[in-house]
C-alpha positions, 0 to 999 in steps of 0.5 A, a space after each residue: 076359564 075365559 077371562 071376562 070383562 066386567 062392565 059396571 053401571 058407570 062404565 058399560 061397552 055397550 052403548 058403543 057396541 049398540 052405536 057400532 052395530 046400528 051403524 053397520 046396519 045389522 040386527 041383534 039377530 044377524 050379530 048373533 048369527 055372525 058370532 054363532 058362525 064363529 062358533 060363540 054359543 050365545 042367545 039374544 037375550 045374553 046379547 042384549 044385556 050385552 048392549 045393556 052393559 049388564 053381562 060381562 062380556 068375554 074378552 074372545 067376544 069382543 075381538 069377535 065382535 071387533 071383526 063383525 063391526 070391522 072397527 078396532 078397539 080403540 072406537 069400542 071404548 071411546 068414551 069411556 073413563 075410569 071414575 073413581 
């Protein structure tokens, strides 16, 4: 089973991801087509709550989506702190 990760209303990926994709001048659409050719089976709506944070996105659709956004890791979770 793919390992997933959990985003929670306090602490959510997709806010960057959001950030990353306007700034790379791409579409849901067109980041969807990016990560259908590389063979990830996922729809607009799973993409948007992707970016809602209320879909725990897998850990092999981040790295996808690293690529897609040409950036690391590291800008992917800027921001983000652990709240206890």
């Amino acid at each position: 089973m793919p390992q997933k990760l959990k985003q929670t209303q306090d602490i959510s990926l997709g806010n960057n991801l959001r950030k990353l994709r306007n700034s790379a001048s791409l579409t849901q659409e067109q980041v969807i087509a990016q990560l259908q050719l590389r063979n990830f089976s996922i729809s607009r709506s799973a993409y948007s709550q992707i970016e809602a944070g209320t879909y725990n996105i897998r850990i092999s659709e981040l790295i996808a989506l690293a690529e897609i956004f040409h950036t690391d890791y590291n800008t992917i979770f800027d921001g983000l702190t652990y709240k206890k």
